[in-house]
Each structure stands twice: as C-alpha cells, then as structure tokens.
ROSE-4610 file (N, C-alpha, C; in Angstrom, 1 decimal, always signed):
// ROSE-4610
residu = [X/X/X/X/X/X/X/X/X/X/X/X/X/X/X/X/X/X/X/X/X/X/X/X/X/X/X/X/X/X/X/X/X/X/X/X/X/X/X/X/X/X/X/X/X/X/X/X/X/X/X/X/X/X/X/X/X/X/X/X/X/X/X/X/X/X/X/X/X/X/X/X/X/X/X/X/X/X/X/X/X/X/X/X/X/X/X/X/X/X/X/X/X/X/X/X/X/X/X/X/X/X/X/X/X/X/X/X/X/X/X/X/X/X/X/X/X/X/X/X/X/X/X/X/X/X/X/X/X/X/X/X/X/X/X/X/X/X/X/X/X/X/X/X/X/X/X/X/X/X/X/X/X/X/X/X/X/X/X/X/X/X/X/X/X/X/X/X/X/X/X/X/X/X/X/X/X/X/X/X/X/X/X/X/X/X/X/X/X/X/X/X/X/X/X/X/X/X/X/X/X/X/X/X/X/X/X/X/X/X/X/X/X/X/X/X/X/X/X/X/X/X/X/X/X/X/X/X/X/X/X/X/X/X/X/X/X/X/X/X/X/X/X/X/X/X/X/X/X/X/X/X/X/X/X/X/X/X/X/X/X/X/X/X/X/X/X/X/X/X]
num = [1/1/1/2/2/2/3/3/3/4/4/4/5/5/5/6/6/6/7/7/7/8/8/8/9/9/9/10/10/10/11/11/11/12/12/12/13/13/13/14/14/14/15/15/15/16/16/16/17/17/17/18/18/18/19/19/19/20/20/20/21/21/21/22/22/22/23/23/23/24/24/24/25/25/25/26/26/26/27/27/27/28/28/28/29/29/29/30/30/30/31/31/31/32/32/32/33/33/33/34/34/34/35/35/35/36/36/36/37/37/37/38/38/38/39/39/39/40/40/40/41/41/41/42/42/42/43/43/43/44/44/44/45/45/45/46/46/46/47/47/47/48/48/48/49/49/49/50/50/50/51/51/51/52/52/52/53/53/53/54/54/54/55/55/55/56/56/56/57/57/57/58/58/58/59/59/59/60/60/60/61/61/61/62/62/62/63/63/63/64/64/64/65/65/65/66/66/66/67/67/67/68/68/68/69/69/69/70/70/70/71/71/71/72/72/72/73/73/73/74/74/74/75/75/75/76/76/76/77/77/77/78/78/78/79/79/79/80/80/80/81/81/81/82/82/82/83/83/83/84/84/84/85/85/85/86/86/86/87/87/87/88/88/88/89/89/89/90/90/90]
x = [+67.9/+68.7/+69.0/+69.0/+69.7/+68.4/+67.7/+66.0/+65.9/+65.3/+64.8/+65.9/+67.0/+68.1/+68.5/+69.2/+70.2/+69.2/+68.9/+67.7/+66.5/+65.8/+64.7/+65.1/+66.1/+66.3/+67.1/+67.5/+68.0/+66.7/+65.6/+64.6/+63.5/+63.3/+62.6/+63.1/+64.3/+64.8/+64.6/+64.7/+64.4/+62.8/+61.8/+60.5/+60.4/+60.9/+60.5/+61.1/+62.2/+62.7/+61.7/+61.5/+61.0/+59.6/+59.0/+57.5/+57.3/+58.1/+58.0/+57.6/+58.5/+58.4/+57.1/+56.8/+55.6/+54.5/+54.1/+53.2/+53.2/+54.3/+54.3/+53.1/+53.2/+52.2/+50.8/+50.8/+49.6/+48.5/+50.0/+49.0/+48.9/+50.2/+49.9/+48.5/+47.7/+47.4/+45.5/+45.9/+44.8/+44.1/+45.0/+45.2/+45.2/+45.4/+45.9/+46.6/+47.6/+48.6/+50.0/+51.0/+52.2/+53.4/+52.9/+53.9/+53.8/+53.2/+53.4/+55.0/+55.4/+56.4/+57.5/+57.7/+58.8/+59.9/+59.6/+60.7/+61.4/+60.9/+61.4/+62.8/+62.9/+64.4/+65.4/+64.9/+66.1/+66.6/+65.9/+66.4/+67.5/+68.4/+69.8/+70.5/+70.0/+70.8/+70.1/+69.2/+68.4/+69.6/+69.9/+70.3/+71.6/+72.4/+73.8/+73.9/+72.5/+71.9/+71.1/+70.6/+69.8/+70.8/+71.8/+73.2/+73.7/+74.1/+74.9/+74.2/+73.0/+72.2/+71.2/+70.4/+69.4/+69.9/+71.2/+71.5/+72.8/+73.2/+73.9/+75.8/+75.6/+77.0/+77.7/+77.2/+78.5/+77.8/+78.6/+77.9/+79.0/+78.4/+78.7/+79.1/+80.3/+80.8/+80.9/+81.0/+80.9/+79.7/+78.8/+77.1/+76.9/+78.1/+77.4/+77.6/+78.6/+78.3/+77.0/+76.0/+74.9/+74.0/+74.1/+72.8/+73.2/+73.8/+74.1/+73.4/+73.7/+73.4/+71.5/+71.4/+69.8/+68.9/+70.0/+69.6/+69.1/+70.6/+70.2/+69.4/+69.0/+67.8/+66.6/+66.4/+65.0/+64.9/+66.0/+65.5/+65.4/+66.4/+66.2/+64.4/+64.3/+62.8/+61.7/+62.0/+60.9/+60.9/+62.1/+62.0/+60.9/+61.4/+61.1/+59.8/+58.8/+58.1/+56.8/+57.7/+56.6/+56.4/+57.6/+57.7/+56.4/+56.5/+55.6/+54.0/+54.1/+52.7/+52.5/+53.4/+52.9/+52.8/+53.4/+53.3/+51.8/+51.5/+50.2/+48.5/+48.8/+48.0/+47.9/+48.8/+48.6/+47.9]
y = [-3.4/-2.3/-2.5/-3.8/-4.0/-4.0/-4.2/-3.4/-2.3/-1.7/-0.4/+1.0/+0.4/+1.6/+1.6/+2.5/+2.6/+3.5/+4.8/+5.5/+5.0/+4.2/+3.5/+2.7/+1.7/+0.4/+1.6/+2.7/+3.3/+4.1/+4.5/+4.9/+3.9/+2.7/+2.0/+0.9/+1.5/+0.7/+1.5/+2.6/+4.3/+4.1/+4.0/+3.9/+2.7/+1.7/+0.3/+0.3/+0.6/+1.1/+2.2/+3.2/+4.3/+4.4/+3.6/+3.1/+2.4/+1.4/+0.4/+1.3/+2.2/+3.1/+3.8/+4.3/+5.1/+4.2/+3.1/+2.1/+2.2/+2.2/+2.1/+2.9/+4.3/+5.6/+5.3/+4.7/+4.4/+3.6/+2.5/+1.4/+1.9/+2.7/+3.3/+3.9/+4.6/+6.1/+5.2/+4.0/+2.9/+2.3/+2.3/+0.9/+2.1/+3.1/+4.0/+3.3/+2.3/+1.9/+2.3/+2.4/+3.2/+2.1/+0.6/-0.3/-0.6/+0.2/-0.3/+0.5/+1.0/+2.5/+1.6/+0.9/-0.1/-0.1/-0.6/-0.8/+0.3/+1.8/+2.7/+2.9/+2.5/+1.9/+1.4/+0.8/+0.5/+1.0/+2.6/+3.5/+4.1/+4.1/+4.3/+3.4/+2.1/+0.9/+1.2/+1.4/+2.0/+3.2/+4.1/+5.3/+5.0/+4.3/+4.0/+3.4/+2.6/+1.7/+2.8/+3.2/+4.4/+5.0/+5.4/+6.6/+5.9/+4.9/+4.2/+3.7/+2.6/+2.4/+3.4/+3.9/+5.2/+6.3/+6.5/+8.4/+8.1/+7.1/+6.9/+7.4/+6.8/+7.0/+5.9/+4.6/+4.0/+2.9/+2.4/+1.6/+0.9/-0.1/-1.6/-2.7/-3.0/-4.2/-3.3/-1.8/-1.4/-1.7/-2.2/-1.9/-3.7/-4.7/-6.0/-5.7/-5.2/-4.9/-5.0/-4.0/-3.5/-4.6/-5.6/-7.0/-7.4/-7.8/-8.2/-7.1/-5.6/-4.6/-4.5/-4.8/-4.8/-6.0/-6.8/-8.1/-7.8/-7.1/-7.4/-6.2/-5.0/-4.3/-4.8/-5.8/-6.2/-7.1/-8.1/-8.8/-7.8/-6.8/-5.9/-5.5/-4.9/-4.1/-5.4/-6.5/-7.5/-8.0/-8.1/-8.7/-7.6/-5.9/-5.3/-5.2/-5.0/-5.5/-6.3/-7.7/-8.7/-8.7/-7.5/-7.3/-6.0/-5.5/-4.8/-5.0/-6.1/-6.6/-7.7/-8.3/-9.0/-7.8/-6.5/-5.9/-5.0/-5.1/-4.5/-5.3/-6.4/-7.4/-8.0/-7.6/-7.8/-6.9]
z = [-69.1/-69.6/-71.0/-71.4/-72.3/-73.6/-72.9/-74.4/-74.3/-73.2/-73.1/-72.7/-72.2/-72.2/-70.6/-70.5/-69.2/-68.4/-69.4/-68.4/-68.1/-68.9/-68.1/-67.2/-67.2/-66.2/-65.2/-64.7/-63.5/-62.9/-63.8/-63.7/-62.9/-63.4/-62.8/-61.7/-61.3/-60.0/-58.9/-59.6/-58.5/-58.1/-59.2/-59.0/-58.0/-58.2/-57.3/-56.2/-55.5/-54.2/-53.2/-54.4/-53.6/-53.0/-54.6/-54.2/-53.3/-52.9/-51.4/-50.4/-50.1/-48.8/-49.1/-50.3/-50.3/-49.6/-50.3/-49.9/-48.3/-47.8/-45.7/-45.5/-46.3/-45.6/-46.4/-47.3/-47.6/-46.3/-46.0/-44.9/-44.1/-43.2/-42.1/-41.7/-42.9/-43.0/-43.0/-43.7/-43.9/-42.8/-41.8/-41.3/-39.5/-39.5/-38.6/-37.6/-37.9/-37.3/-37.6/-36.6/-36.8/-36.9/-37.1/-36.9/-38.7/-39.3/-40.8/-41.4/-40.3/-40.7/-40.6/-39.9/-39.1/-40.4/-41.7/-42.6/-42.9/-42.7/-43.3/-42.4/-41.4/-40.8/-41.5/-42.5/-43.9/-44.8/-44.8/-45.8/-45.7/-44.4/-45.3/-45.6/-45.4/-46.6/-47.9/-48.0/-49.7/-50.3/-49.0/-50.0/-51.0/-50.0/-51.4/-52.5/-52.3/-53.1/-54.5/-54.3/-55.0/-55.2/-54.8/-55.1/-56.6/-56.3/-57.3/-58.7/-58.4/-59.1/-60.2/-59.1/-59.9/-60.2/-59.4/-59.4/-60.6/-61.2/-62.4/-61.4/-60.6/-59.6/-60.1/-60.9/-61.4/-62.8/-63.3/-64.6/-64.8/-65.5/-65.6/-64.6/-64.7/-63.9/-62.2/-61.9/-60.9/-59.9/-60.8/-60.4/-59.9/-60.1/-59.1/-58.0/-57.0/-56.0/-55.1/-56.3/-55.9/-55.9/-56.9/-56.9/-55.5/-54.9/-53.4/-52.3/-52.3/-51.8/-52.0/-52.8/-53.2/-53.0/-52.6/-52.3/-50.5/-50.1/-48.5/-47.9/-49.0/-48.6/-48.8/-49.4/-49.5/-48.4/-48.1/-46.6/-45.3/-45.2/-44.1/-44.1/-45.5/-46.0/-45.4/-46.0/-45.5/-43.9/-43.4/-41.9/-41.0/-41.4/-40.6/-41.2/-42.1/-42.6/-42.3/-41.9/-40.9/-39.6/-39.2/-37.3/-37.6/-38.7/-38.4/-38.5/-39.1/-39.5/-38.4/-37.6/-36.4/-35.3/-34.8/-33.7/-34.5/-35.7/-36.0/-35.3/-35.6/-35.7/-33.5/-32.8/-31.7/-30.8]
C-alpha cells in the first residue's frame, strides 16, 4: 500500500481472494470432478474479509483485525482444499 497506493493494495487483495475461487471452476470444469468445489464453503468467511479490506469498509489500524481474519480464511480455503483433492483422487 505504501508504494503503489491504497487503491491498488485493496484492489489486488480483491483480485487474490476472488481469483482463488475462480480457479475451483477452472479444475472442477478440467478435471470433471465436483470435489474441486469443496473450498467454496469458505466464502462467507471471505465475505467480511473482502467487506472491510477490498470494499474500503475500514483503514488503518481498523484493518489488523483482518491479517488474522485472512489468515484463518486461507487455512479454512486450504483444509477444504486437500479434502477436496483427496475425495478427488479416490
């Protein structure tokens, strides 16, 4: 944020969240398995996450919260993830 500005770094947290889920329908659609979908179960911990962060719902010192919050969407996003890539793979 602090090179390129507030609107690119809320911009490219938006792109990297949202892109994850896109990629699910890529493999799914690849792969014609429906267990690639499994993480999208995480997206309403993404949304408050995305509300605050991308949608400019808070700034500065309001926004650590969110490093934790974004923290425990990416383990949610990855657990379900590998359940989905082991119930693919069986």
């Amino acid at each position: 944020a602090v090179r390129f500005g507030e609107t690119f770094a809320r911009s490219e947290y938006a792109l990297l969240v949202l892109s994850s889920y896109a990629f699910l329908f890529v493999l799914a659609k690849s792969t014609y398995e429906d267990a690639w979908i499994l993480p999208l179960l995480s997206l309403p911990v993404a949304m408050p996450q995305l509300e605050a962060v991308a949608l400019g719902g808070k700034d500065g010192a309001a926004l650590n919260e969110h490093v934790g919050g974004t923290a425990r969407l990416q383990l949610l996003f990855c657990l379900l993830l590998v359940l989905g890539i082991n119930l693919s793979t069986e």
